[in-house]
TIBASE-930165 format. One line per field, with one value per residue (C-alpha): residue in one letter; x negated, y negated, z. Coordinates in steps of 0.02 Angstrom, whole numbers. Last residue first. Layout:
<rs>
residuo	A | ...
X	X | ...
Y	Y | ...
Z	Z | ...
</rs>
This chain:
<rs>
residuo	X | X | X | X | X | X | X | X | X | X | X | X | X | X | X | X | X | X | X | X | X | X | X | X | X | X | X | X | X | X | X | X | X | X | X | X | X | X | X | X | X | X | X | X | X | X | X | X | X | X | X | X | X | X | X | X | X | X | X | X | X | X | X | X | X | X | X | X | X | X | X | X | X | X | X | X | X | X | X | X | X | X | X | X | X | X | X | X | X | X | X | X | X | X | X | X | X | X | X | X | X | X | X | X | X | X | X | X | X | X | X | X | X | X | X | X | X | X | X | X | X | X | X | X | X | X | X | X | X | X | X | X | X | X | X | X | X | X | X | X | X | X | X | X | X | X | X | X | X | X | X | X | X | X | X | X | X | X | X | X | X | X | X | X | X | X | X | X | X | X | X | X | X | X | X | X | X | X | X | X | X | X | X | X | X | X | X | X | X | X | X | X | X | X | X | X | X | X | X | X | X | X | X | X | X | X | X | X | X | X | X | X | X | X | X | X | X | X | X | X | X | X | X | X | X | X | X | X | X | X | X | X | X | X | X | X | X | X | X | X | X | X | X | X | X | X | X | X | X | X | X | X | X | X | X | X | X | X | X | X | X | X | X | X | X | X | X | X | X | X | X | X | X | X | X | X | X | X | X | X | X | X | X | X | X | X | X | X | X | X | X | X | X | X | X | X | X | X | X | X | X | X | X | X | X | X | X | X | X | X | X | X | X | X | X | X | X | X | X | X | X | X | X | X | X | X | X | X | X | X | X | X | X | X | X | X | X | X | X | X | X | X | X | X | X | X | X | X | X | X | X | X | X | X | X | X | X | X | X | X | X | X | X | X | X | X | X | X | X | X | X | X | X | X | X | X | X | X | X | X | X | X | X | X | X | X | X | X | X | X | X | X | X | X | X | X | X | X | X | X | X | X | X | X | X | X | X | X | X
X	747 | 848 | 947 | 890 | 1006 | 924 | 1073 | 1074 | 911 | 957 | 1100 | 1004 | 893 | 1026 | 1119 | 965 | 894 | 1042 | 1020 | 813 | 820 | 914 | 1092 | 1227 | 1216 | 1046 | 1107 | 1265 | 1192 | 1071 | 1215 | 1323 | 1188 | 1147 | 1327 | 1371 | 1188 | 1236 | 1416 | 1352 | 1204 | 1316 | 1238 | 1157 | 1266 | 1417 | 1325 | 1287 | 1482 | 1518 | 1404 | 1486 | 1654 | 1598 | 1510 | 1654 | 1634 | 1598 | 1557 | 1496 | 1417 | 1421 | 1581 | 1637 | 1661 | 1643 | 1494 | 1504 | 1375 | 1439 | 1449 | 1346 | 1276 | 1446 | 1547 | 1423 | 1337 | 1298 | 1180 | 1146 | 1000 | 977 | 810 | 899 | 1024 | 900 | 805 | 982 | 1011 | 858 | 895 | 1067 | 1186 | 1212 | 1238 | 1204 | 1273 | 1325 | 1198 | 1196 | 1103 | 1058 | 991 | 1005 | 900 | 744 | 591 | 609 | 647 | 479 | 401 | 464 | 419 | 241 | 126 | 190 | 215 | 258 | 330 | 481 | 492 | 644 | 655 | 771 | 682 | 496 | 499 | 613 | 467 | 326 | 367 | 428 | 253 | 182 | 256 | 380 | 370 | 460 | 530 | 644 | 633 | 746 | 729 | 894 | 959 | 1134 | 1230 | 1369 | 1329 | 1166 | 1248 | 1354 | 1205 | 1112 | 1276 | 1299 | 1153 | 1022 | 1110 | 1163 | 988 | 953 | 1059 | 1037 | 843 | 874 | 1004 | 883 | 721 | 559 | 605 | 563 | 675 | 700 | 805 | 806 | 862 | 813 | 772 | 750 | 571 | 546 | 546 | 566 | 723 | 674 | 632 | 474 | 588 | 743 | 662 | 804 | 938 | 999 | 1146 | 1132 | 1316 | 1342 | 1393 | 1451 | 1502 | 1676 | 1752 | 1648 | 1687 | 1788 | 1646 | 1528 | 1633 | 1690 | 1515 | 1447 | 1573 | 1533 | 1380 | 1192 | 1209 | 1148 | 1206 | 1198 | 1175 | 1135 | 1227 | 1395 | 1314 | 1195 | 1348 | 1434 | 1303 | 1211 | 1384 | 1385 | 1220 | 1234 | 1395 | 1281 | 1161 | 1264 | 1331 | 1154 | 1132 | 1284 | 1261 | 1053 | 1122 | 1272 | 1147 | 1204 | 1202 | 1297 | 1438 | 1293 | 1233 | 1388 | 1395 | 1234 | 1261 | 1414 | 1312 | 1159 | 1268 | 1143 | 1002 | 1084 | 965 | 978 | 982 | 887 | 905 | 760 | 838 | 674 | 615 | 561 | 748 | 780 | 637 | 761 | 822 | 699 | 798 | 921 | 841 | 723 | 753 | 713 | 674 | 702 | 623 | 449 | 354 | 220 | 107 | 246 | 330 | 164 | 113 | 297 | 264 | 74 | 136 | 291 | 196 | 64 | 197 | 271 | 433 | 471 | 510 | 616 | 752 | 740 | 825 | 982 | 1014 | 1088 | 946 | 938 | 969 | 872 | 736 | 724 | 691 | 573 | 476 | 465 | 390 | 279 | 220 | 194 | 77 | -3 | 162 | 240 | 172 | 210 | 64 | 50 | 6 | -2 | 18 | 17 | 134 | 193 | 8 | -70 | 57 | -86 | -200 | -59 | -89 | -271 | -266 | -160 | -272 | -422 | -342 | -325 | -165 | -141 | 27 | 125 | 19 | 165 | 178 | 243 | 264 | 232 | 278 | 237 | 284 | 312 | 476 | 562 | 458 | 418 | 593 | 594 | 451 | 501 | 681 | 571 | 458 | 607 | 710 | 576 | 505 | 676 | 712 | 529 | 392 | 332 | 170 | 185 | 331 | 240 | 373 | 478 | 481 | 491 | 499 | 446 | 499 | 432 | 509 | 407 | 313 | 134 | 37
Y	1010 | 933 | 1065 | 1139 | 1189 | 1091 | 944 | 970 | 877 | 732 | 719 | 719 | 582 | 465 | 495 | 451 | 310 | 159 | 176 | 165 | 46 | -92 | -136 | -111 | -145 | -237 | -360 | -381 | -449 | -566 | -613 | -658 | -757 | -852 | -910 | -964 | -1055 | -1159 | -1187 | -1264 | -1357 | -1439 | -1587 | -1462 | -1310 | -1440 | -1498 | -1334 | -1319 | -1495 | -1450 | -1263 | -1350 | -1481 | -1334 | -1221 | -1061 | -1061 | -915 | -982 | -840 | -721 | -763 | -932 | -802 | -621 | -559 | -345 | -371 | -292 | -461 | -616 | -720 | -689 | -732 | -895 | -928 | -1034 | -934 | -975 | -896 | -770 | -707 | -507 | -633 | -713 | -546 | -462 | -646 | -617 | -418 | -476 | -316 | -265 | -363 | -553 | -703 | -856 | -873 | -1033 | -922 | -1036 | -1042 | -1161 | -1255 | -1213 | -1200 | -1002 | -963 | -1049 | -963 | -783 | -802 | -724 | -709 | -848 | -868 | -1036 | -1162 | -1265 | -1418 | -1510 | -1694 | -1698 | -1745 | -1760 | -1603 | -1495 | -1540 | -1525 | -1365 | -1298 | -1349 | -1253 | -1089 | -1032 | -861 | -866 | -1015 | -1116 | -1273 | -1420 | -1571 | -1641 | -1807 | -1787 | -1953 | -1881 | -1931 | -1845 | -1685 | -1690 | -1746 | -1563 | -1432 | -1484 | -1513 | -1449 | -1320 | -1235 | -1231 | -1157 | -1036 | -997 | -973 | -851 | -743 | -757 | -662 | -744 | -904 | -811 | -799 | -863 | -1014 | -1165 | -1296 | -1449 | -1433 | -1321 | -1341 | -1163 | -1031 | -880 | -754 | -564 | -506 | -371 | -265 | -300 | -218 | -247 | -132 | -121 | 6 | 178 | 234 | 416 | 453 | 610 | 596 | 659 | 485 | 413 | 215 | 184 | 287 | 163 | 13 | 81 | 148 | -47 | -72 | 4 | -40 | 0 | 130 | 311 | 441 | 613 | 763 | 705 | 719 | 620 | 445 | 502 | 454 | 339 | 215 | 230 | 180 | 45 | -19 | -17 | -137 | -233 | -239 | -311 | -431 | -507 | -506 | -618 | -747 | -767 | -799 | -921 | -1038 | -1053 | -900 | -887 | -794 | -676 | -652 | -592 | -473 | -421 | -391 | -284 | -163 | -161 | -99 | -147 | -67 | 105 | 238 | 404 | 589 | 738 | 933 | 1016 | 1063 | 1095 | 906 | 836 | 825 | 690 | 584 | 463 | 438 | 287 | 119 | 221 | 151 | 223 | 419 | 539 | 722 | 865 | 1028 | 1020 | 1152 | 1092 | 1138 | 1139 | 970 | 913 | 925 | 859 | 698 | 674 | 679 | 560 | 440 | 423 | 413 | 295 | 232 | 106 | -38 | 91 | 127 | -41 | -128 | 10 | 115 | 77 | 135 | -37 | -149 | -56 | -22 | -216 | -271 | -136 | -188 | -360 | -301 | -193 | -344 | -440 | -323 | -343 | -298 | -193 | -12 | -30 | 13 | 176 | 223 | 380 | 387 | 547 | 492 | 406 | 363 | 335 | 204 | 75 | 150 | 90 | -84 | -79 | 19 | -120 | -250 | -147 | -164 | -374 | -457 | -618 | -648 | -502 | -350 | -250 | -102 | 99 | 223 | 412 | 468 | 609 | 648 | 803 | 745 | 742 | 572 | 522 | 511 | 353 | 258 | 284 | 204 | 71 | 41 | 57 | -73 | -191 | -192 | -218 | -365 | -453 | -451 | -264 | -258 | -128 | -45 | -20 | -22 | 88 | 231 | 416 | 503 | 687 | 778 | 919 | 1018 | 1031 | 1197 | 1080 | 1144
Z	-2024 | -2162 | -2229 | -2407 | -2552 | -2670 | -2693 | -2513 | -2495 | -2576 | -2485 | -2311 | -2377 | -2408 | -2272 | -2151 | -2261 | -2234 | -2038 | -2058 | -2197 | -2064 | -2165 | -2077 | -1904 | -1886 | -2055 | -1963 | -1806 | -1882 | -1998 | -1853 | -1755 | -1912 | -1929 | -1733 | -1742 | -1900 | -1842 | -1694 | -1784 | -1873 | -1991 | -2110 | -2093 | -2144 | -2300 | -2359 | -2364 | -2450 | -2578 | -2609 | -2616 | -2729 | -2870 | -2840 | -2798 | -2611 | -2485 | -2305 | -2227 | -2048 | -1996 | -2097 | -2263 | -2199 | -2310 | -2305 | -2445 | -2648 | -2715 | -2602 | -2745 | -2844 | -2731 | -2735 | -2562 | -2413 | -2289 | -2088 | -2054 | -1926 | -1994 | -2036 | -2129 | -2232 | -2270 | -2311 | -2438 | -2538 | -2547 | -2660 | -2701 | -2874 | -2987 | -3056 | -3164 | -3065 | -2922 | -2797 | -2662 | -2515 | -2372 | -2225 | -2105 | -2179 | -2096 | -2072 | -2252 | -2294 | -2152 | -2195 | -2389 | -2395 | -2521 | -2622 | -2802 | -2857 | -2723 | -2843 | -2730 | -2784 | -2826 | -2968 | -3140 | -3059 | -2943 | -3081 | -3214 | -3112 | -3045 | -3213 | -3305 | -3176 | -3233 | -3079 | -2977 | -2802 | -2666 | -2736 | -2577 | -2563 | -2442 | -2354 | -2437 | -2404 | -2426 | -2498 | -2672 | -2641 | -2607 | -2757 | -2865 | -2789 | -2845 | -3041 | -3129 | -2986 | -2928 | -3103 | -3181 | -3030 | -3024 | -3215 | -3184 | -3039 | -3155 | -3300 | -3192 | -3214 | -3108 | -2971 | -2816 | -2633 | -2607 | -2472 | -2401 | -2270 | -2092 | -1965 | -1925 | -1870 | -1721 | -1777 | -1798 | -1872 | -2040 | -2013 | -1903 | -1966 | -2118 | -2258 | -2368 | -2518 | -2510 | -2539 | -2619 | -2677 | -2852 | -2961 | -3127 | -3171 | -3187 | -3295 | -3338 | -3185 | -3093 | -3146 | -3086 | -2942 | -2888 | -2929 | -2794 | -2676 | -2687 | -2726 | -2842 | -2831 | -2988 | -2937 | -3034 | -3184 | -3351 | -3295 | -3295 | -3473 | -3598 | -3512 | -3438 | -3614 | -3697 | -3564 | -3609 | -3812 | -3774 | -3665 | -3779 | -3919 | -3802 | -3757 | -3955 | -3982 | -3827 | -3892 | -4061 | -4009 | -3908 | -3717 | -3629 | -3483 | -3544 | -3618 | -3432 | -3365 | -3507 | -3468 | -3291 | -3318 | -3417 | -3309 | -3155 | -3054 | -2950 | -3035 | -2971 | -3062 | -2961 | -3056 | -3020 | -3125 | -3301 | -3401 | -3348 | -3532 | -3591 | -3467 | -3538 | -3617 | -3465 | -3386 | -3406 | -3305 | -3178 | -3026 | -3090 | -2940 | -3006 | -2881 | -2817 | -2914 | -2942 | -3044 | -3197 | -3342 | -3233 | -3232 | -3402 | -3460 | -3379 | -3435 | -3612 | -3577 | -3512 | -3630 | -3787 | -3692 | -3741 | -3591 | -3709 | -3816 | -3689 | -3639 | -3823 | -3784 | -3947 | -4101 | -4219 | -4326 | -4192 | -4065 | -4167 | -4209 | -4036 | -4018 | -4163 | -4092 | -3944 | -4033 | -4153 | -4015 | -3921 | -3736 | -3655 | -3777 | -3704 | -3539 | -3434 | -3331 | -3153 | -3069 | -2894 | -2746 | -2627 | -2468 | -2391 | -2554 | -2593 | -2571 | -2685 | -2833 | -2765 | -2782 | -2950 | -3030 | -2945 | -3005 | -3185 | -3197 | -3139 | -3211 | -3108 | -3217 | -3302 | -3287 | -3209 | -3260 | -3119 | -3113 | -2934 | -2851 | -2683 | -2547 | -2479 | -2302 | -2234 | -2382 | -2482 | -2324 | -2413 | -2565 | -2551 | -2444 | -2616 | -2723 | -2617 | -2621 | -2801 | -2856 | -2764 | -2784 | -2665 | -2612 | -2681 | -2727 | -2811 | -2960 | -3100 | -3196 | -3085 | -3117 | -2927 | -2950 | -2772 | -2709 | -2538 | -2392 | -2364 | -2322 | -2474
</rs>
């Protein structure tokens, strides 16, 4: 026993590799617990890219360093009938459609074993996806992560929805979602979100529930400026997630023939998860390159001239934008692509709502490579500032530990 204090960190994914938003912060959130925690962490995964079980076991080896690993597969993933059952459960129960995709019968078994065998100090919760198995930690201190306020996100989502039925039952949850968000909010003893305002919009909803604001954060380190072509556009994020899908849905109808019109021709790049028949469909109808999967996204976001992030429906604070900045690249955005960021519009990002506007704005970073330098520069600097993990981890770890009494030593 090394003396430090325990922590039990309940995760509802593998947070390795670390290529996606969430996977990211929770892998450098566990990362820095490390250094003052004694760790284990029970984690579901999905199956996602093919993965086969020594991939699973692989990844889960490679958090060996920061803590001891369990892994555990989500129960609906290989069943239809389950995942239509929990679709139905939540109708007919009223309760939030996640709540019952992570019911694990496995799970929950091996969770109460080791909180009967274990002395653990403090329970982290990586979504509130997770707090159904509240009841199983014999009042150990707990703190729930908010990555987004899920609540708000839905709705935004349903006013994207087209078809009636999918704009009704994405309501539904997000009315289930806020109730969860009120009810279980003010039963822990610290609720983490990733901005300021995601706090404000929590808080609004519970005002005696306790918060403390750990913002997304990037490896300055691992980001940095390179040397690349310079040329062209690009965007970082699987086509898996709606939000991603919607943006660029939204680019290429409305943003990309605005370009064109204006005589810019620059090359396009979505760099993250996409079915094949996507990348030939979106390369043949409008000319994009839609990457797939790829290992590494530094030297696609290092070719490119200029970044974009053309969301409409999101939360939280945006990771793809952090690892542009921390790259010193100049970044055109939705308000709603850059929420919850300290993004100064014509400091450190161009912010445009409107699909001409935001056209006419990547087409200034293309054909001014003064502005383009002055923006990149700015971001670099803010991204060192604010939002390196090492700055972001220090308060974060010292609150954790006075929610046990103990002083970081």
């Amino acid at each position: 026993m090394s003396g430090r204090p325990r922590l039990l960190f309940l995760c509802q994914t593998l947070p390795y590799p670390p290529d996606g938003g969430v996977q990211i912060r929770t892998y450098n959130v566990l990362r820095l617990l490390a250094k003052a925690f004694d760790v284990e962490a029970l984690c579901f995964f999905r199956w996602k890219g093919g993965a086969v079980q020594r991939d699973v076991e692989k990844n889960a080896a490679a958090l060996g360093d920061l803590a001891d690993v369990e892994v555990f597969p989500i129960p609906q993933e290989h069943s239809r009938t389950r995942y239509l059952w929990d679709h139905l459960r939540s109708l007919l129960t009223r309760r939030v459609y996640t709540n019952y995709v992570y019911d694990s019968k496995d799970y929950a078994e091996r969770l109460e074993r080791r909180v009967n065998e274990a002395s653990f100090d403090l329970v982290h919760f990586d979504s509130l996806d997770l707090i159904g198995y509240l009841p199983l930690l014999r009042g150990l201190p707990t703190v729930c992560v908010h990555h987004n306020v899920e609540s708000m996100l839905l709705r935004r989502r349903a006013k994207a929805e087209r078809a009636a039925w999918r704009k009704a039952y994405v309501s539904y949850q997000a009315s289930l979602t806020q109730r969860q968000e009120r009810e279980w909010c003010g039963r822990v003893n610290l609720n983490v979100t990733v901005s300021e305002e995601d706090r404000q919009a929590l808080q609004s909803q519970v005002p005696e529930g306790r918060f403390m604001v750990v913002p997304n954060g990037v490896d300055v380190g691992r980001f940095e400026p390179a040397v690349g072509r310079d040329e062209g556009l690009v965007f970082v994020g699987g086509n898996t997630w709606f939000p991603n899908r919607d943006a660029l849905d939204y680019f290429c109808g409305s943003i990309l023939p605005l370009m064109r019109e204006s005589g810019v021709g620059a090359p396009v790049r979505w760099v993250g998860r996409a079915s094949e028949s996507e990348r030939e469909e979106y390369g043949r109808r409008y000319g994009i390159e839609l990457t797939g999967y790829v290992d590494d996204i530094r030297p696609y976001v290092g070719d490119a001239a200029c970044y974009i992030v053309p969301l409409r429906v999101g939360g939280g604070t945006r990771l793809k934008i952090l690892d542009a900045w921390a790259m010193g690249k100049a970044v055109v955005s939705t308000s709603i692509g850059c929420e919850g960021l300290a993004a100064r519009d014509g400091e450190n990002i161009l912010v445009r709502d409107a699909p001409r506007e935001f056209a006419d704005a990547v087409g200034a970073v293309l054909s001014d490579g003064a502005l383009r330098r002055r923006l990149g520069a700015n971001a670099r600097k803010t991204a060192e500032s604010l939002y390196s993990w090492e700055v972001i981890g220090k308060p974060m770890i010292e609150r954790y530990l006075a929610l046990i009494g103990r002083d970081r030593e």
